[in-house]
C-alpha positions as CSV (number, residue, x, y, z in Angstrom):
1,X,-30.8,-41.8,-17.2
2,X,-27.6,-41.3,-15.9
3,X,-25.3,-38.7,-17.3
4,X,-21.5,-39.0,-18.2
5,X,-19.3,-36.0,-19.3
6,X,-16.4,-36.0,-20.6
7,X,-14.2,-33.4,-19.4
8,X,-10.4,-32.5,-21.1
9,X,-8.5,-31.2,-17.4
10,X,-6.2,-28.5,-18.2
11,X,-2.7,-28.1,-16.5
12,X,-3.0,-26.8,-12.8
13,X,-6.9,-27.2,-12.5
14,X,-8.0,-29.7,-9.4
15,X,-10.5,-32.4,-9.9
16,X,-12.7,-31.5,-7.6
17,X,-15.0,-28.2,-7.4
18,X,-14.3,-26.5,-4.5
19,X,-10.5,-25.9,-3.3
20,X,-9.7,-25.5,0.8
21,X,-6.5,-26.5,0.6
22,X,-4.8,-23.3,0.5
23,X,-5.6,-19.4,1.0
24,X,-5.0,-18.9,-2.5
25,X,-7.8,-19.7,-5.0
26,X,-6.8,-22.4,-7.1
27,X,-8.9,-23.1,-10.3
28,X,-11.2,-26.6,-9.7
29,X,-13.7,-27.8,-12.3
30,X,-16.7,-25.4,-11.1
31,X,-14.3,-22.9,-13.3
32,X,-15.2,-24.9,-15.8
33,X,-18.4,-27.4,-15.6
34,X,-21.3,-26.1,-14.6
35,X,-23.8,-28.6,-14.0
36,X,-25.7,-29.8,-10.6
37,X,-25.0,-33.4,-9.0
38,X,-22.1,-34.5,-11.0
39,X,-19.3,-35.9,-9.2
40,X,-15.3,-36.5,-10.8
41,X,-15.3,-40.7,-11.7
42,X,-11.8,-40.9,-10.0
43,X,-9.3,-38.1,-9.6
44,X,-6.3,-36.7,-11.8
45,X,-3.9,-34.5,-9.9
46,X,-3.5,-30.6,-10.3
47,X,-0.2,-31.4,-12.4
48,X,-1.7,-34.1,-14.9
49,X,-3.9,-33.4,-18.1
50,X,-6.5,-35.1,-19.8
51,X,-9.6,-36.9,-19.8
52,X,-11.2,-36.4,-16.4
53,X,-15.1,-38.4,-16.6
54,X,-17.8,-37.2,-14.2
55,X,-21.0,-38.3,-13.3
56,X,-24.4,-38.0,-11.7
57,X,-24.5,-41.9,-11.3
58,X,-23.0,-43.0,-8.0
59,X,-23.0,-47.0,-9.4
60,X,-21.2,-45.6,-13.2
61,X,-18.7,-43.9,-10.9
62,X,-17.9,-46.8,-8.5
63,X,-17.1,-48.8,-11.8
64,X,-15.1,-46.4,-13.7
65,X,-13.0,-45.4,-10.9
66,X,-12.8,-48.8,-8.3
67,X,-9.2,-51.0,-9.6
68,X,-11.7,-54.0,-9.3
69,X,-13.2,-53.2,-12.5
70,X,-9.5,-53.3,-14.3
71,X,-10.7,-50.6,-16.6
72,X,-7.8,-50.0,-18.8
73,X,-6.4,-46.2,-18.5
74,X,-4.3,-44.9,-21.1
75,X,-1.7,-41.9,-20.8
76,X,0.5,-40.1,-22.9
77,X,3.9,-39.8,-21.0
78,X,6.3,-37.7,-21.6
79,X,9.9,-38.9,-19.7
80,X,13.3,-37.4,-19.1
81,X,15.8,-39.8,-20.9
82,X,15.4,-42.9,-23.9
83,X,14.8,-45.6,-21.9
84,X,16.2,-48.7,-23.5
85,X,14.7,-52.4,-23.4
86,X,14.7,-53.2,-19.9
87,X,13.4,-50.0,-18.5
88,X,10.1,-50.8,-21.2
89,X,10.0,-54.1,-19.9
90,X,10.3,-53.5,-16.6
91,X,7.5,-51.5,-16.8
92,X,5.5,-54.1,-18.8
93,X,6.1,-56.4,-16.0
94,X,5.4,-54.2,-13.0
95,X,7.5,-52.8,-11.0
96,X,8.1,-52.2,-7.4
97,X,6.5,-48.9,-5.5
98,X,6.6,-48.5,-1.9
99,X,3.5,-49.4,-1.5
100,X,3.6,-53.0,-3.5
101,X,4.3,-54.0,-6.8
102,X,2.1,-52.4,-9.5
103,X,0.4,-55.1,-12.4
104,X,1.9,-55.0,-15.7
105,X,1.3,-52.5,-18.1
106,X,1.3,-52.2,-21.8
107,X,3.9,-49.7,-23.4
108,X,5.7,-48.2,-26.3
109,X,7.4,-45.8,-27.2
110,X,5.8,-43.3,-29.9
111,X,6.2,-40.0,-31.8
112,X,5.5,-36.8,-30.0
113,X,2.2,-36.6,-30.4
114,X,-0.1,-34.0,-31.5
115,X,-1.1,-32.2,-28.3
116,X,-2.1,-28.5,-27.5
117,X,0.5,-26.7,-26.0
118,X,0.7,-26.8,-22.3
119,X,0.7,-23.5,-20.3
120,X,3.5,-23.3,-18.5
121,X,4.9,-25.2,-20.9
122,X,7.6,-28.1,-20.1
123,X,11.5,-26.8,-19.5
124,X,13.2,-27.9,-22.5
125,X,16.9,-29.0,-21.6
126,X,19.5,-29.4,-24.8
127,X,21.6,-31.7,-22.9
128,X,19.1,-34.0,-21.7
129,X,16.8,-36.2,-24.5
130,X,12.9,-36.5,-23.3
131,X,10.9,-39.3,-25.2
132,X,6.9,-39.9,-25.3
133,X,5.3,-43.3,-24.0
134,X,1.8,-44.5,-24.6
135,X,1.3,-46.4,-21.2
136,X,-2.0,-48.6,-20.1
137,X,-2.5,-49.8,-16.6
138,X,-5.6,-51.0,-15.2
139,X,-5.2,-50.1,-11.8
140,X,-5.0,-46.3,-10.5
141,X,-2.5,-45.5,-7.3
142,X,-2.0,-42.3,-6.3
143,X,0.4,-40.6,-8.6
144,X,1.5,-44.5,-9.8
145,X,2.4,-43.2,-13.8
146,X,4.7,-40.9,-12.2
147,X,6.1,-43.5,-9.5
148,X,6.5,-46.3,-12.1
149,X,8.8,-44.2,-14.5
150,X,10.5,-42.6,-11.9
151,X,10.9,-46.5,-10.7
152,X,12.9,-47.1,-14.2
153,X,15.0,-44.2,-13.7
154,X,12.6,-41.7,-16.2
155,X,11.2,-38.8,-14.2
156,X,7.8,-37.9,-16.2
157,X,7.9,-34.6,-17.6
158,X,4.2,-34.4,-18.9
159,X,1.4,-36.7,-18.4
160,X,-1.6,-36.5,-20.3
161,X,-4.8,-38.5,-19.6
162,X,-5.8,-40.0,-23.1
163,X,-8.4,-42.4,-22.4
164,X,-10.8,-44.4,-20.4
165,X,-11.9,-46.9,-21.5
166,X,-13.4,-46.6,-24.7
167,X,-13.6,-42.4,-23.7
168,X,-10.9,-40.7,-25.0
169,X,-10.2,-36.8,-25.3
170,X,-8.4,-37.5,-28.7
171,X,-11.2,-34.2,-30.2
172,X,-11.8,-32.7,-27.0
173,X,-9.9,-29.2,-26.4
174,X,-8.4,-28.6,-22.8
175,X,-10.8,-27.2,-20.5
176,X,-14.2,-28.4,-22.6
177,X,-16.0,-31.3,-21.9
178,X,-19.1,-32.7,-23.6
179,X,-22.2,-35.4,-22.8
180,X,-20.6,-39.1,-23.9
């Protein structure tokens, strides 16, 4: 039976479990998960939180991670600015990336949500309003949450992984995970 865990990615960790990319040790999942022939379903950078899913299932990871599949992503956003109408629908229409248009996303604006803090926390500027998104896609580019807002003219601030799927980290405390 395959296994799936469900794994809430802190701040500055990399989703994968060994690091070469540098000469300084960076923390990687195996700081975290320690369980033999489980693999990251798709990847969430160092600077991103959230729900990161792993598996031991090769055919489970192909479909939760390949765009084919259109399985719906949700993220927390949080932007520099208010965007007003057209930025939201810009984004609910797709917008243009260097590398192609992206498909159309769902979006709203909500309440800062209840999150755990993030360490470092985000710089707080007085003369510049941030606002939270809840933002869907069903595709996953490299770094495309990031690219889109930036595209509207709202640099992302904090981005936090929320669900999969029907997974979602929503009782999951950053840097635990736990058998779905």
């Amino acid at each position: 039976m395959a296994q799936l865990i469900l794994f809430n990615k802190p701040y500055g960790v990399l989703s994968q479990f060994t690091d070469r990319g540098t000469d300084t040790a960076r923390a990687t999942l195996s700081d975290f998960i320690d369980l033999p022939g489980i693999y990251p379903a798709g990847r969430l950078d160092r600077d991103s939180e959230g729900l990161l899913l792993l598996t031991d299932d090769g055919k489970l990871q192909a479909r939760i991670a390949d765009p084919k599949f259109k399985l719906p992503k949700t993220y927390l956003v949080q932007i520099e600015g208010e965007p007003d109408d057209g930025a939201l629908k810009q984004l609910r229409n797709g917008v243009q990336l260097n590398d192609g248009p992206t498909r159309p996303a769902l979006v709203e604006r909500i309440d800062d949500p209840a999150l755990w803090p993030r360490d470092p926390p985000i710089r707080f500027r007085a003369s510049i309003p941030d606002r939270w998104l809840k933002l869907t896609i069903r595709e996953g580019r490299n770094r495309q949450v990031r690219r889109m807002t930036a595209a509207v003219g709202h640099p992302t601030l904090r981005l936090v992984r929320w669900a999969i799927g029907d997974w979602s980290v929503a009782d999951l405390p950053p840097g635990q995970w736990r058998a779905a």
